[in-house]
KEZA-604543 format. One record per atom (N, C-alpha, C): x, y, z. Coordinates in steps of 0.05 Angstrom, whole numbers, padded with zeros to 5 digits, always signed. Atoms other than C-alpha are relative to their C-alpha. Example, Ala and Ser with C-alpha at 12.3 -4.5 7.8 and 13.67 -1.06 7.14 Angstrom:
% residues 2
+00018-00024+00000 +00246-00090+00156 +00018+00024+00000 -00016-00024-00001 +00273-00021+00143 -00015+00022+00014 
END
This chain:
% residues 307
+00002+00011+00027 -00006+01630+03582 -00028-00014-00002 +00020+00015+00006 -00063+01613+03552 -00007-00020-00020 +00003+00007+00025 -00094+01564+03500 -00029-00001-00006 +00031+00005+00017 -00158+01543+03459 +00002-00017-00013 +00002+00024+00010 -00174+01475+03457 -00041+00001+00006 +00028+00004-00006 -00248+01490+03470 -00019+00026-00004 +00028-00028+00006 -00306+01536+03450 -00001+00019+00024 +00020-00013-00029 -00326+01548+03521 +00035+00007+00024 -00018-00001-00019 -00252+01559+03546 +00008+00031+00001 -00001-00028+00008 -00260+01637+03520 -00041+00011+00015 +00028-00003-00011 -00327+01662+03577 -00020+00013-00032 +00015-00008+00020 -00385+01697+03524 +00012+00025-00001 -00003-00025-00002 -00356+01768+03546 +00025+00003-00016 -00027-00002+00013 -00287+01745+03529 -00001-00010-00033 +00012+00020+00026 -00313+01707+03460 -00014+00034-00017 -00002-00026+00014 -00339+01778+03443 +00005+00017-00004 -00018-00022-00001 -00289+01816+03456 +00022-00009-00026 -00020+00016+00024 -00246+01770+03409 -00013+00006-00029 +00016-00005+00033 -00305+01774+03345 -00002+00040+00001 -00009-00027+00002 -00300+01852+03364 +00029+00004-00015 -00024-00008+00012 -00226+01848+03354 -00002-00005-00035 -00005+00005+00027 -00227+01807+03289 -00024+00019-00020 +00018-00024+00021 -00285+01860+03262 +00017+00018-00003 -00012-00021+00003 -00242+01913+03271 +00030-00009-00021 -00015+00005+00018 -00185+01874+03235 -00022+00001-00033 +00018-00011+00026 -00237+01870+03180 -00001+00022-00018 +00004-00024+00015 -00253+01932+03165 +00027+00018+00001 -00029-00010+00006 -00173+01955+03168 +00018-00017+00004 -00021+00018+00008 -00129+01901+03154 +00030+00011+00001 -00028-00008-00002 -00066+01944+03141 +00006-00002+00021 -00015+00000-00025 -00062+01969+03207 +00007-00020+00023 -00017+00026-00018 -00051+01903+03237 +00019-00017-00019 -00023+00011+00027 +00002+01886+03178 +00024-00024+00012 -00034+00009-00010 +00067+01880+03232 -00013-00006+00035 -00004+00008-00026 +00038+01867+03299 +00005-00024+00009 -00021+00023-00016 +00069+01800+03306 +00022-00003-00016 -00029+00000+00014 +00134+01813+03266 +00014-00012+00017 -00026+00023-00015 +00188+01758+03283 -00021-00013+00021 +00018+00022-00018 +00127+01718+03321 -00005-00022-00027 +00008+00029+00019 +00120+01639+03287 -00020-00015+00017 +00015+00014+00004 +00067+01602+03284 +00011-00033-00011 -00003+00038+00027 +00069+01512+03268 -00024+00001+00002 +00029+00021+00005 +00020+01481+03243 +00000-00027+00006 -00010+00026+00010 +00025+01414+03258 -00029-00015+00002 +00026+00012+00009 -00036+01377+03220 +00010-00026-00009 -00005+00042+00002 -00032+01294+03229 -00012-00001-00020 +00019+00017+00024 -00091+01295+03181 -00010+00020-00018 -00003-00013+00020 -00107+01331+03116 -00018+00030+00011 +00014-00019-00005 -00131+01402+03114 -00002+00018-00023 -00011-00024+00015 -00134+01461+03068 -00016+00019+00009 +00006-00026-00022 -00178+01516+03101 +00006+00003+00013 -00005-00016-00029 -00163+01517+03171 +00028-00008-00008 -00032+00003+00008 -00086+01497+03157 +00014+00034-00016 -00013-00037+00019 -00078+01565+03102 -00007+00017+00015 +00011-00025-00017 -00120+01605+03142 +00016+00000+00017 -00015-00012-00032 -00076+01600+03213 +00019+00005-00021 -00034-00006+00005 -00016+01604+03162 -00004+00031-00013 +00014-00028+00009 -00060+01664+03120 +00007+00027+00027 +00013-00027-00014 -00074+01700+03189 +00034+00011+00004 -00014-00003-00004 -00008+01691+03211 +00028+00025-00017 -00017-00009+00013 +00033+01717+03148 -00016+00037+00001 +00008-00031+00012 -00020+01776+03145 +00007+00020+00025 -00027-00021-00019 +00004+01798+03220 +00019+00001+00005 -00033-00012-00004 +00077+01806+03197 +00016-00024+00011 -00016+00019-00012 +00098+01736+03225 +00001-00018-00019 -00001+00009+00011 +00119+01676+03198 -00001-00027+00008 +00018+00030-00001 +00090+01600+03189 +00031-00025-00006 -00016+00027+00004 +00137+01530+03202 -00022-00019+00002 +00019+00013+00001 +00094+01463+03208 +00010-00026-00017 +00009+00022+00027 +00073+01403+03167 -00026-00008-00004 +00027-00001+00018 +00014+01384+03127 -00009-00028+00011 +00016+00029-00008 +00005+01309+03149 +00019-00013+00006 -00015+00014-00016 +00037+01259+03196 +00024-00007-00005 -00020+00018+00014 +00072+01219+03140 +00026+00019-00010 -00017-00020+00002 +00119+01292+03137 +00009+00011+00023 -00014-00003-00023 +00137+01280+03212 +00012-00012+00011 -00008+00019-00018 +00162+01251+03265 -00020-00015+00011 +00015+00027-00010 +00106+01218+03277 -00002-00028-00017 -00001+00029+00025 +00114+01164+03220 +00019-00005+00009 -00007+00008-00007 +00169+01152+03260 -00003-00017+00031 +00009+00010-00042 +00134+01133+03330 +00002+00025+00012 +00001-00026-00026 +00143+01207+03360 -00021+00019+00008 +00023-00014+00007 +00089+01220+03398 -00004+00027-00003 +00011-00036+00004 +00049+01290+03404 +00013+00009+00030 -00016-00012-00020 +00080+01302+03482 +00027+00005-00009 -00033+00000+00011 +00157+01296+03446 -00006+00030-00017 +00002-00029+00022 +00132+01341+03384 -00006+00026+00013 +00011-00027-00004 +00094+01392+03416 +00027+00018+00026 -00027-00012-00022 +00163+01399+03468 +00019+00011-00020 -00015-00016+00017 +00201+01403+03411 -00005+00027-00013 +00005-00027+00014 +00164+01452+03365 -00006+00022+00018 +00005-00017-00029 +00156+01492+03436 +00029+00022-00008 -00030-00011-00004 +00243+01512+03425 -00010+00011-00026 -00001-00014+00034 +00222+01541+03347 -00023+00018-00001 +00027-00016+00004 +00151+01572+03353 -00011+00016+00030 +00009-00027-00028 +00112+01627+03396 -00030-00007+00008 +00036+00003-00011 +00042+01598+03384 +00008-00029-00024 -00010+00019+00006 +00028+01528+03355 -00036-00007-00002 +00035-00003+00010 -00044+01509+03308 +00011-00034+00004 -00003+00029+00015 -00052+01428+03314 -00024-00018-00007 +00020+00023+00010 -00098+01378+03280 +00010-00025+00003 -00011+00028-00009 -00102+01310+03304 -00024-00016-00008 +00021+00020-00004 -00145+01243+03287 -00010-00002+00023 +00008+00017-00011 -00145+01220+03359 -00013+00029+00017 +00012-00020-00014 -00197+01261+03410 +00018+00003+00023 -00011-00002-00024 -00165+01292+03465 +00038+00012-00003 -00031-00011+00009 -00089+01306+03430 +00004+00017+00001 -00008-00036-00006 -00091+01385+03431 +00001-00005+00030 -00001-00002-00041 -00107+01368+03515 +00023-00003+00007 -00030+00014-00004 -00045+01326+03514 +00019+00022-00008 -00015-00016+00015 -00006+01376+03467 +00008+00027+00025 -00008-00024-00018 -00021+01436+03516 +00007-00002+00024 -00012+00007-00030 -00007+01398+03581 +00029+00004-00001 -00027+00007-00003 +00066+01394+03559 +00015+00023-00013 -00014-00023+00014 +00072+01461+03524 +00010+00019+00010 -00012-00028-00023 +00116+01524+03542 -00019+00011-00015 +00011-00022+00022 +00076+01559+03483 -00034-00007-00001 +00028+00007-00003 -00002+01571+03471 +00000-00016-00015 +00006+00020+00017 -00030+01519+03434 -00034+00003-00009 +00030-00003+00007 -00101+01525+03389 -00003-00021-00005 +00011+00021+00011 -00137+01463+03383 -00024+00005-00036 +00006-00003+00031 -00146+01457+03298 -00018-00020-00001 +00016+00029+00014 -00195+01399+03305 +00010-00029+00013 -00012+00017-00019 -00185+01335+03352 -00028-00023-00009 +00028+00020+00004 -00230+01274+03317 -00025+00004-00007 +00020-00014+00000 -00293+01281+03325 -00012+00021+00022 -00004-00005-00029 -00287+01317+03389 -00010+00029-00005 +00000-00035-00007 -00274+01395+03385 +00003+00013-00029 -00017-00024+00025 -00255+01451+03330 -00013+00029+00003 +00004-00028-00017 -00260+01512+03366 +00003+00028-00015 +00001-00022+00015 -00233+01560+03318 -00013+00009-00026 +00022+00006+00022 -00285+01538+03263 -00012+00014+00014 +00024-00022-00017 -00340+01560+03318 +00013+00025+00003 -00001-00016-00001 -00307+01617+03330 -00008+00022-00034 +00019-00014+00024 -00317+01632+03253 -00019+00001+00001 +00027-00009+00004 -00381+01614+03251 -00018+00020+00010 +00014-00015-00015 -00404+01655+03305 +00005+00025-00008 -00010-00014+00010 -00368+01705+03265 -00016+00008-00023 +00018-00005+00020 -00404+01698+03208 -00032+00005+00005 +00024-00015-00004 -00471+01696+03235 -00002+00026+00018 +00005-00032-00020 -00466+01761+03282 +00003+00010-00020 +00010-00028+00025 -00442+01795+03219 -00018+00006-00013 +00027-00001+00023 -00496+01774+03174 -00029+00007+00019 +00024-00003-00013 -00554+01769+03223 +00000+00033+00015 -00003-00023-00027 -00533+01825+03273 +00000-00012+00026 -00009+00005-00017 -00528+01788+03324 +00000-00040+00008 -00004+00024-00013 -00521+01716+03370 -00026-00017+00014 +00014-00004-00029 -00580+01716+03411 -00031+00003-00013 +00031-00003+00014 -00661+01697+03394 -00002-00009-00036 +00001+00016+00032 -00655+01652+03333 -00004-00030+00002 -00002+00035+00002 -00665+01585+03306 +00008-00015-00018 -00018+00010+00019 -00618+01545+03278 -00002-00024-00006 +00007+00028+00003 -00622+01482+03238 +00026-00015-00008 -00020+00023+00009 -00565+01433+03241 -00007-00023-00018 +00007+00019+00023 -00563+01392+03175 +00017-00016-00002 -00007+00016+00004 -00534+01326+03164 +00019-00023+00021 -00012+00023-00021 -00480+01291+03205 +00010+00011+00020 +00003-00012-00024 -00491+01310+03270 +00007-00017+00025 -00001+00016-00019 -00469+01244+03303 +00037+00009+00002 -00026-00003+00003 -00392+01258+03280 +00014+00023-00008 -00004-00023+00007 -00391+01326+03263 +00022+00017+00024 -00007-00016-00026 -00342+01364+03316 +00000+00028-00007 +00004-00027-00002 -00370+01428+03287 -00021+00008+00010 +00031-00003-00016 -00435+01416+03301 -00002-00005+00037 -00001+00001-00033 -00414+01397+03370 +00010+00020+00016 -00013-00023-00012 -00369+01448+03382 -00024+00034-00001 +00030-00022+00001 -00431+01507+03355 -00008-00004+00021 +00025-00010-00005 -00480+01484+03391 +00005+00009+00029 -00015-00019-00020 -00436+01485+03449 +00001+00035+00009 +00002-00040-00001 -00425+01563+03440 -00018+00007+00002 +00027-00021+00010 -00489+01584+03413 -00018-00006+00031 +00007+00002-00019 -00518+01548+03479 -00010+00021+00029 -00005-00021-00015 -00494+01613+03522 -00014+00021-00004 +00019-00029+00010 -00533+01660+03485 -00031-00008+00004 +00026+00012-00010 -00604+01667+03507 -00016-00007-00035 +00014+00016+00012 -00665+01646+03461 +00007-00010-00025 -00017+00013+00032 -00624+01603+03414 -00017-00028+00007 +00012+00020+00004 -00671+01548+03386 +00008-00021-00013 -00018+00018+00011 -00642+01488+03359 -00020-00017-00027 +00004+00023+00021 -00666+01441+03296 +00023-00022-00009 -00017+00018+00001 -00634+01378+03296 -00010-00017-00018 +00004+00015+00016 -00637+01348+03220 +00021-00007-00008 -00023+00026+00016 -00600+01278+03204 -00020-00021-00002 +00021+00024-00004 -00625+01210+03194 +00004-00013+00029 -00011+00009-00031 -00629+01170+03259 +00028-00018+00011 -00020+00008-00007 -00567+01135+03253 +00028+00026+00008 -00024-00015-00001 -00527+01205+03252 -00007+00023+00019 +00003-00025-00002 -00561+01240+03297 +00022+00015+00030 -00022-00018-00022 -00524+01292+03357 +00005-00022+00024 +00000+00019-00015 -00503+01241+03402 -00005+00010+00035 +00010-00010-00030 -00529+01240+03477 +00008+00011+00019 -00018-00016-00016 -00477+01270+03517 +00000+00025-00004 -00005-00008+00009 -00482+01321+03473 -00042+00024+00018 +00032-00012-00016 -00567+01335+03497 -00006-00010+00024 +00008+00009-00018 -00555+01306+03568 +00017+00028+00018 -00021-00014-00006 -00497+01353+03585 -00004+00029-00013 +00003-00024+00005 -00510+01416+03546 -00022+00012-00006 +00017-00014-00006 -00575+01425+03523 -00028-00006+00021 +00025+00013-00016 -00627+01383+03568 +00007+00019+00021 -00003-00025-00024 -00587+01428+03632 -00009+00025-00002 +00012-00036+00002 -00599+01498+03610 -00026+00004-00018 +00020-00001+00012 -00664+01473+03583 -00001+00019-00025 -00003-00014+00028 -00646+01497+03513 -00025-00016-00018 +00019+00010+00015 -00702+01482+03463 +00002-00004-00029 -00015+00016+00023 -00688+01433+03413 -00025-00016-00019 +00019+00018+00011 -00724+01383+03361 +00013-00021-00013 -00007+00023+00016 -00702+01318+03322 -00012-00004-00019 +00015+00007+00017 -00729+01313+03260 +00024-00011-00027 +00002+00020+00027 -00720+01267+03193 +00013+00023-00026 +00000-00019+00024 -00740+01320+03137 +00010+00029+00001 -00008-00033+00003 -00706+01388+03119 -00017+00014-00015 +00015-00011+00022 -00756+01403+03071 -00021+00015+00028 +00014-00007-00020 -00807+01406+03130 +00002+00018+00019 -00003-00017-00024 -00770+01449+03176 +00016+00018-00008 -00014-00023+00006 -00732+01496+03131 -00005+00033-00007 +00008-00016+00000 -00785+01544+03129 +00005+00015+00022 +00004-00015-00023 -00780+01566+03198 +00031+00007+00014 -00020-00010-00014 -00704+01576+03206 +00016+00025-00005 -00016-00007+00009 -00661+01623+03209 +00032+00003-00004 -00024+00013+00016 -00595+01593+03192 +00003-00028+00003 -00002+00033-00002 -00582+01527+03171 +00030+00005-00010 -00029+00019-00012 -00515+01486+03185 +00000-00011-00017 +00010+00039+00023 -00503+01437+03126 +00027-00006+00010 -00023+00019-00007 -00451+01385+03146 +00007-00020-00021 -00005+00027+00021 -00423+01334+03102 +00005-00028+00021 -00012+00025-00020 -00423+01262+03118 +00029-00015-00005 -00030+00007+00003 -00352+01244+03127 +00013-00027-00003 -00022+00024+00004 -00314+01188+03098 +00017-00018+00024 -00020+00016-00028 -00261+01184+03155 -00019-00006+00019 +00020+00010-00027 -00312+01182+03207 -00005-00030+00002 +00012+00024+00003 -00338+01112+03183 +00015-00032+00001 -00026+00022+00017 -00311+01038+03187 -00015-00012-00011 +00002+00026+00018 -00340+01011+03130 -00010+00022-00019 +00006-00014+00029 -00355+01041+03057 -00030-00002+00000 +00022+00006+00006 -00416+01012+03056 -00021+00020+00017 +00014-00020-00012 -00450+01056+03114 +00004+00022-00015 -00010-00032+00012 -00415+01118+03082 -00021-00001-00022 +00019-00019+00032 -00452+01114+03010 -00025-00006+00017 +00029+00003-00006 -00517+01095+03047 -00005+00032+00004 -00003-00030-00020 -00512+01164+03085 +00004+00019-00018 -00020-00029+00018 -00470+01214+03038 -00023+00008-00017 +00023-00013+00031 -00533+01235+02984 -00028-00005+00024 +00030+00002-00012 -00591+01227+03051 -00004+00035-00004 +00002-00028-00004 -00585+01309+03050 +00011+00018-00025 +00000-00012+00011 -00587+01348+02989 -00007+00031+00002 +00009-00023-00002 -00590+01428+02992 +00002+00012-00028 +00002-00005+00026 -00616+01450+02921 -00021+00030-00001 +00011-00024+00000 -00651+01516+02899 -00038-00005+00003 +00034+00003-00006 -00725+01482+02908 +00002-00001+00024 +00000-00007-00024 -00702+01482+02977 +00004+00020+00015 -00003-00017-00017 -00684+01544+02988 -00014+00023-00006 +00038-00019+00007 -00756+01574+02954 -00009+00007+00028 +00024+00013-00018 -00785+01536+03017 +00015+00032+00024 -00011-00010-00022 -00733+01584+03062 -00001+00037+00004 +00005-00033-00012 -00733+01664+03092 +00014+00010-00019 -00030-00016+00020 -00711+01712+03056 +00030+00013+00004 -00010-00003-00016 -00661+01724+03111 +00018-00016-00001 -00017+00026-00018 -00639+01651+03132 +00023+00001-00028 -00023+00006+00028 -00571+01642+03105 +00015-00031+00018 -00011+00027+00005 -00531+01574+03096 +00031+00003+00007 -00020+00001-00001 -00472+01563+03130 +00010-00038-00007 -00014+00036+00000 -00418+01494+03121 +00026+00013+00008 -00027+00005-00008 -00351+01487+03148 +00014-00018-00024 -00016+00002+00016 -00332+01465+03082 +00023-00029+00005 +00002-00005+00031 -00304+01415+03041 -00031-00010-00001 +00018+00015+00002 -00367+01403+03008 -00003-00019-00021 -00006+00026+00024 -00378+01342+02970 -00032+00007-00022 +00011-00004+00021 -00449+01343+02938 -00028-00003+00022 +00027-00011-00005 -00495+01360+02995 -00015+00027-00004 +00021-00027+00017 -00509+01437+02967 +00013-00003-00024 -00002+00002+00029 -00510+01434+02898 +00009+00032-00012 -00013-00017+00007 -00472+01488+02857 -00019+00025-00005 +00015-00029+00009 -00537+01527+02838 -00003+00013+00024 -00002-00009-00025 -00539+01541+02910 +00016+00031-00001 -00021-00017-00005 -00473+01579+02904 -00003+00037-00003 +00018-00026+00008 -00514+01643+02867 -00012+00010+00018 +00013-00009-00011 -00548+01653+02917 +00007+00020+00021 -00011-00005-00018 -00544+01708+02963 +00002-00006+00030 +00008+00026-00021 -00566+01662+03024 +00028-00011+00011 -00021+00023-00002 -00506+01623+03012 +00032+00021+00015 -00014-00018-00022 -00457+01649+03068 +00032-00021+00014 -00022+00020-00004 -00399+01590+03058 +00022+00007+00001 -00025-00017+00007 -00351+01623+03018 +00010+00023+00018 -00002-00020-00022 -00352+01681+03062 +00013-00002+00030 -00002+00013-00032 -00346+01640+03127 +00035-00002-00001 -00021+00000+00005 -00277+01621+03096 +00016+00023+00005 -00005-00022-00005 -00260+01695+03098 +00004+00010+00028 -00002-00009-00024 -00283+01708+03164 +00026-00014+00015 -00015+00020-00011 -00244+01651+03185 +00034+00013+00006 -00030-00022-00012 -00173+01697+03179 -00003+00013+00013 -00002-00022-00021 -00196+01753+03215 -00002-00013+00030 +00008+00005-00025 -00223+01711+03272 +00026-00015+00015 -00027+00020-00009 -00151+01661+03273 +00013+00028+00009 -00020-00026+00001 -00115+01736+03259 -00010+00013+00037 -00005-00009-00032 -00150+01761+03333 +00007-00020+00021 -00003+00032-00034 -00142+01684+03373 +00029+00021-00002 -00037+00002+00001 -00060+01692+03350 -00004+00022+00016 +00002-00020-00010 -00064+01763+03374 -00015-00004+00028 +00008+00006-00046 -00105+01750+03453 +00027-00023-00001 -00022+00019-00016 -00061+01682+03462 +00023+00008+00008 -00033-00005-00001 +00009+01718+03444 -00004+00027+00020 -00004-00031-00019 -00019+01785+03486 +00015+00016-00013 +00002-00014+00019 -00013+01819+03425 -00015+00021+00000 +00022-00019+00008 -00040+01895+03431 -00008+00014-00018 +00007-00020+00015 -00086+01927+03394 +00011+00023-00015 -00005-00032+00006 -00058+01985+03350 -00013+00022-00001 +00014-00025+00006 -00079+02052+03352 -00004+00009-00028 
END
């Protein structure tokens, strides 16, 4: 049994054998209609969601199985005191695979130590969210053509982001992947983060201020939102939330190539004229995002391929 609480817990060979699978669901959808008929899926999300939450319940319903769960704590047993080792034992006797989102870092670890069933880590704090990266990496191979000899610019909150942590993680593996690292200096990638993954495999990175300055030379930029929950105090939050605007005079300055991903929601760092654009590679990401949950469910449950 396996699970996926981590980017790097699927090798690169095995990570593209998985965005192989979900291509091939892509481009024929039917014929994976019923391969997990009578297989369930929970969801169990402590903290709000609506993409990755529909999507595992999306991939789920589209291969023939069917979704139990809850949407947020205050619709569990946890608003009663029960922690995540009790739940995840319980929802173990009802489900075959099991999506969870948690505030605290480290709770999918806990979840799968005690599980009979796989378990995907949906997001753990600011920690992990593994099956996001697996979209994204999804989305850029399709659009670009491939993983490998690019340069990517991480935009905004990069201190609390666990997408941006979890990416750069992945993209790390693949050779000449160049990094741009734009936030202000209170948000930027925190040091564990360039002591531990990229300072070792001497990955080549930069820190900078302005996006205006460095958006000519990438080809894809990251926009992140600065997050509310992340913060304890209001007052940091509005300082922060409007430092990173992505508007159509910014994306003159950019390739005619580079396209714009986010992990979504976004609040009001790309601006709607954005959305026209064909650059803009968000909405899409969303998309990918079933096929890529539709192949995890399928490897974890040892679900084969149809002919």
């Amino acid at each position: 049994m396996r699970h996926m609480l981590n980017p790097l817990d699927f090798s690169v060979e095995e990570t593209n054998q998985l965005l192989d699978l979900a291509t091939d669901i892509m481009s024929d959808p039917d014929k994976y209609a019923h391969v997990c008929d009578r297989k369930k899926i929970a969801t169990l999300f402590y903290e709000p969601s609506t993409r990755t939450r529909l999507s595992f319940e999306t991939a789920m319903l589209n291969l023939g199985g069917s979704v139990i769960g809850f949407s947020s704590s205050q619709s569990s047993s946890a608003s009663k005191g029960e922690s995540v080792s009790d739940t995840i034992r319980v929802i173990s006797c009802f489900a075959d695979i099991a999506a969870i989102r948690h505030p605290k870092e480290g709770a999918a670890i806990v979840a799968a130590s005690k599980s009979s069933i796989p378990v995907i880590n949906a997001g753990d704090g600011g920690h992990q969210h593994p099956t996001q990266t697996l979209t994204d990496l999804m989305t850029i191979r399709t659009l670009k053509g491939r993983l490998d000899h690019m340069t990517v610019g991480l935009c905004g909150d990069l201190k609390f982001g666990r997408t941006v942590h979890s990416l750069i993680n992945a993209l790390s593996r693949y050779e000449g992947i160049r990094f741009v690292l734009i936030s202000p200096p209170e948000l930027r990638v925190p040091d564990y983060i360039k002591e531990d993954v990229l300072d070792p495999k001497g990955i080549e990175y930069k820190e900078v201020v302005s996006l205006d300055d460095v958006i000519p030379e990438l080809d894809v930029l990251y926009m992140t939102r600065v997050q509310r929950e992340r913060f304890f105090n209001e007052e940091d939050y509005l300082r922060m939330k409007g430092f990173y605007i992505l508007d159509a005079r910014k994306m003159k300055l950019a390739k005619d190539d580079m396209y714009v991903l986010h992990p979504l929601p976004r609040v009001n760092e790309i601006t709607v004229e954005v959305d026209d654009d064909p650059r803009a590679a968000y909405f899409k990401q969303v998309q990918f995002g079933v096929y890529v949950r539709m192949a995890l469910i399928m490897t974890l449950l040892g679900v084969e391929k149809p002919c």
